[in-house]
C-alpha positions in Angstrom: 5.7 1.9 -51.7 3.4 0.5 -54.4 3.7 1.1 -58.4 0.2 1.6 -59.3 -0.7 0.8 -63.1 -4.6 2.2 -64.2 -6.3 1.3 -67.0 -9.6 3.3 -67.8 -12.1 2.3 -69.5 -13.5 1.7 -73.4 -12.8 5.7 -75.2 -10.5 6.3 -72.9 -6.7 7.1 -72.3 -4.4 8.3 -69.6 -5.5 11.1 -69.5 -8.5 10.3 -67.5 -6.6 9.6 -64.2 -4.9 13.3 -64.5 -6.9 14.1 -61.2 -6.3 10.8 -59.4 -2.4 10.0 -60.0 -1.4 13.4 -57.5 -3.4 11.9 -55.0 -1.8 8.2 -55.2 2.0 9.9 -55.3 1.0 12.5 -52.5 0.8 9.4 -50.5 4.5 7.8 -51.6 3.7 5.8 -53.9 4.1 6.0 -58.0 1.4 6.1 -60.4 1.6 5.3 -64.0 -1.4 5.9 -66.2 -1.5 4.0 -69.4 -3.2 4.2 -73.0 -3.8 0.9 -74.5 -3.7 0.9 -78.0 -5.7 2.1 -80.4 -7.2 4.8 -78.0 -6.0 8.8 -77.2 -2.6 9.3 -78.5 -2.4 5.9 -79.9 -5.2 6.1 -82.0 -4.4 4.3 -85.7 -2.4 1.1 -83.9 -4.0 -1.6 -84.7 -5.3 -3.7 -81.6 -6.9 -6.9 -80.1 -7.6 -8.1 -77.1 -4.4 -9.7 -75.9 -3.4 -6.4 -77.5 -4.2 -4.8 -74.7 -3.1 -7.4 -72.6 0.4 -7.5 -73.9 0.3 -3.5 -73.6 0.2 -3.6 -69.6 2.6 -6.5 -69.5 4.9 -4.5 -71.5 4.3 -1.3 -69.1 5.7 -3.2 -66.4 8.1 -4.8 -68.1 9.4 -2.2 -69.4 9.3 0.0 -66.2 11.2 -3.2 -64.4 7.8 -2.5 -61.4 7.7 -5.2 -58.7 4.7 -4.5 -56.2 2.6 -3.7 -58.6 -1.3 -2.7 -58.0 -2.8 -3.2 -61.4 -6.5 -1.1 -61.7 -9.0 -1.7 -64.3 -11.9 0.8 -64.9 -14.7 -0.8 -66.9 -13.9 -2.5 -70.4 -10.4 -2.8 -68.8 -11.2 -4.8 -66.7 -11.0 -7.6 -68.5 -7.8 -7.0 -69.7 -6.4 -5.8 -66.7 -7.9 -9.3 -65.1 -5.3 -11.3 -67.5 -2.5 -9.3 -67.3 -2.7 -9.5 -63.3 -3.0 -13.5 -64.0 0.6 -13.1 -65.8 2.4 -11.3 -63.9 3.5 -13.9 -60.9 5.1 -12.6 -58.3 5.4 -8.9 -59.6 1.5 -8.3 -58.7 0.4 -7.1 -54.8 -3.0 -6.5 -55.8 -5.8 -6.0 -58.7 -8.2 -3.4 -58.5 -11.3 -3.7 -60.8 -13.5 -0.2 -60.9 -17.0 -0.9 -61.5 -15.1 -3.0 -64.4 -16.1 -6.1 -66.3 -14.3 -9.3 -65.4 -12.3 -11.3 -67.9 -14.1 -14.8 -67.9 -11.7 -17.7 -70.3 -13.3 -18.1 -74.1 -15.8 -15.0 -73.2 -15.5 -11.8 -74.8 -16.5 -8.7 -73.7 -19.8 -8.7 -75.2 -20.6 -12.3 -74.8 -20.8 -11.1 -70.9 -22.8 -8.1 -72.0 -26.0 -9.9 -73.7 -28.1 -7.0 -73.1 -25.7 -4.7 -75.0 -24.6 -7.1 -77.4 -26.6 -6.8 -80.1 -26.1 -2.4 -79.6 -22.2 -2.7 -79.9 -21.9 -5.2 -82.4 -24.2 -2.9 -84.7 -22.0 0.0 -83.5 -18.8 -2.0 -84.8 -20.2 -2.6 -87.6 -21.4 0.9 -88.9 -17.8 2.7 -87.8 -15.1 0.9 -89.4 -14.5 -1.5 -86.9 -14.9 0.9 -84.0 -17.2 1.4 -80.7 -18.4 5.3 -81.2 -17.9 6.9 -78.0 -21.0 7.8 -75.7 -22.9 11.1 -76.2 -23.2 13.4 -73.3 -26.6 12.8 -72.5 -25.7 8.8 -72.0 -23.3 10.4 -68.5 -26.5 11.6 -66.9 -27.4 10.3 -63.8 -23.8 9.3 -63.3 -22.5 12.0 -60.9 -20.9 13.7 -63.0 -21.2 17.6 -63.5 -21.5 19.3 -67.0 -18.1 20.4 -67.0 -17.0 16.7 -66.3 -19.3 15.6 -68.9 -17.6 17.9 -71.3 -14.2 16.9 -70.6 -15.0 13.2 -71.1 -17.1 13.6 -74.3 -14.2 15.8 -75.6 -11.0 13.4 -75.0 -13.6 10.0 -75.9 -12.1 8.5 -79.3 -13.8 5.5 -80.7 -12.9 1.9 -79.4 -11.4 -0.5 -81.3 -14.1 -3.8 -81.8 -12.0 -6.6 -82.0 -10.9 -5.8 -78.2 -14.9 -6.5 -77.3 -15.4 -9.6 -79.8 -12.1 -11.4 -78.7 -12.2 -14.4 -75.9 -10.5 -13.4 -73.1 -7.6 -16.5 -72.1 -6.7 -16.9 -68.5 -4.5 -19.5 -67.0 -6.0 -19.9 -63.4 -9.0 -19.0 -61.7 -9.8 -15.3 -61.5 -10.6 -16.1 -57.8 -7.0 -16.8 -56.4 -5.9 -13.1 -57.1 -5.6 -11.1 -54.6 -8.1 -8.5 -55.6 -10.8 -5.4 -54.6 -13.8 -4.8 -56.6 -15.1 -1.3 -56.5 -18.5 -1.2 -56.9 -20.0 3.0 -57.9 -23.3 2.8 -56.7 -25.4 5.1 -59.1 -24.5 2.8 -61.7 -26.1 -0.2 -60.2 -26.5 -1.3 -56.4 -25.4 -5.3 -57.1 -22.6 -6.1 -58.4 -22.7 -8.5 -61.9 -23.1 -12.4 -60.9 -20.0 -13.4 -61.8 -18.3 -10.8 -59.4 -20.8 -11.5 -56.6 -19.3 -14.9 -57.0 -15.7 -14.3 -57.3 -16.1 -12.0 -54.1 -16.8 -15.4 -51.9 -13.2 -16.4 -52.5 -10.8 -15.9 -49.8 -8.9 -13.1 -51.4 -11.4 -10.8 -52.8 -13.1 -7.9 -51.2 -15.9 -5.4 -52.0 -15.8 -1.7 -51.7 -18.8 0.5 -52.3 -18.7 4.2 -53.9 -21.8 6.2 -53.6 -20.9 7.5 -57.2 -21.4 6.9 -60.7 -20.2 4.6 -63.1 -16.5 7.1 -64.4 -15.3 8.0 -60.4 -12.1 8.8 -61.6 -13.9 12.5 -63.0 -16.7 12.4 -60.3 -14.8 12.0 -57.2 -11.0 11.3 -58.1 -10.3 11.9 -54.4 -12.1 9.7 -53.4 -11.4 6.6 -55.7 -7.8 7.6 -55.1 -8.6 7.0 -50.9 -9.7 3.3 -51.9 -6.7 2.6 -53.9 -4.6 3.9 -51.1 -6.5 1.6 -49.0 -6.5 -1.4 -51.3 -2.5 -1.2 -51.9 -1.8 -1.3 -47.8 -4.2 -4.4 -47.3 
């Protein structure tokens, strides 16, 4: 048995492995979904970047889990890729969902310099806050109308400091033991920096012919890999 934490993505909370967790504790394991601060329920705490980093440590600490599969969807990912370089002997295996990759002194944007620019200006005219997508931005992602819907309605705004703060790890990302999911409709390449980390020894690449949010488009599915990645 495996203690799975998951971590989605920028607007999101727990809430948007509701279809995935079943699947992971129909196979024996235990699932715990978590909301990083500032997002879903915890909208109005104030957060940064090792924030969020402190907020999974703290999940597992306070938990007491010990084979711990840590998953990242997306802007967690880089969180997710810290926490997992904390957590010693505790971690099994890192899972990053078509995620970013923390990289040490980069920020989320800095490894986004297409978007940049887009999210900085987005920051800037909300308060301090990324505004979530619009639905037209989930087309061509997989995704039906109704998942659309579901997504747009539970989005809350991101808070900016989490993208504008340097990541800080302690060892190279590469000596994790660690899948990368790559969704398909959202890009047939991986980013650089993951085609290189996937030449280490301990990393492998799995594809999803999906879009870019799995966890709504085909939960059972992404929940297969996970099952797969936790008995590797």
């Amino acid at each position: 048995m495996v203690n799975f934490v998951l971590v989605a993505g920028a607007w999101l909370g727990a809430w948007a492995w509701d279809e995935v967790v079943p699947e992971l504790r129909a196979g024996g394991h235990t699932a715990h979904p978590l909301t990083l601060s500032g997002l879903a329920d915890k909208q109005g705490t104030a957060a940064g970047q090792q924030t969020h980093v402190q907020d999974i440590l703290d999940e597992v600490e306070r938990l007491d889990l010990r084979d711990v599969v840590l998953v990242g969807h997306s802007y967690s990912g880089i969180p997710v890729g810290q926490a997992a370089d904390r957590l010693g002997e505790r971690l099994t295996r890192v899972v990053f969902v078509d995620s970013n990759v923390p990289a040490d002194r980069e920020s989320f944007v800095s490894a986004w310099p297409d978007g940049r620019d887009m999210v900085e200006a987005s920051i800037a005219e909300n308060g301090g806050f990324w505004a979530p997508l619009a639905a037209a931005d989930y087309e061509g992602q997989g995704l039906t109308e109704e998942q659309i819907g579901r997504i747009v309605a539970g989005s809350t705004p991101h808070p900016g400091a989490t993208l504008t703060e340097p990541a800080v790890l302690t060892r190279p990302l590469g000596e994790l033991p660690a899948v990368y999911v790559k969704c398909l409709l959202d890009g047939d390449e991986p980013n650089e920096d993951v085609v290189e980390l996937l030449t280490a020894e301990r990393w492998r690449l799995v594809e999803m012919d999906t879009g870019h949010w799995p966890m709504f488009s085909q939960p059972r599915e992404l929940a297969r890999v996970l099952l797969e990645a936790a008995a590797r």
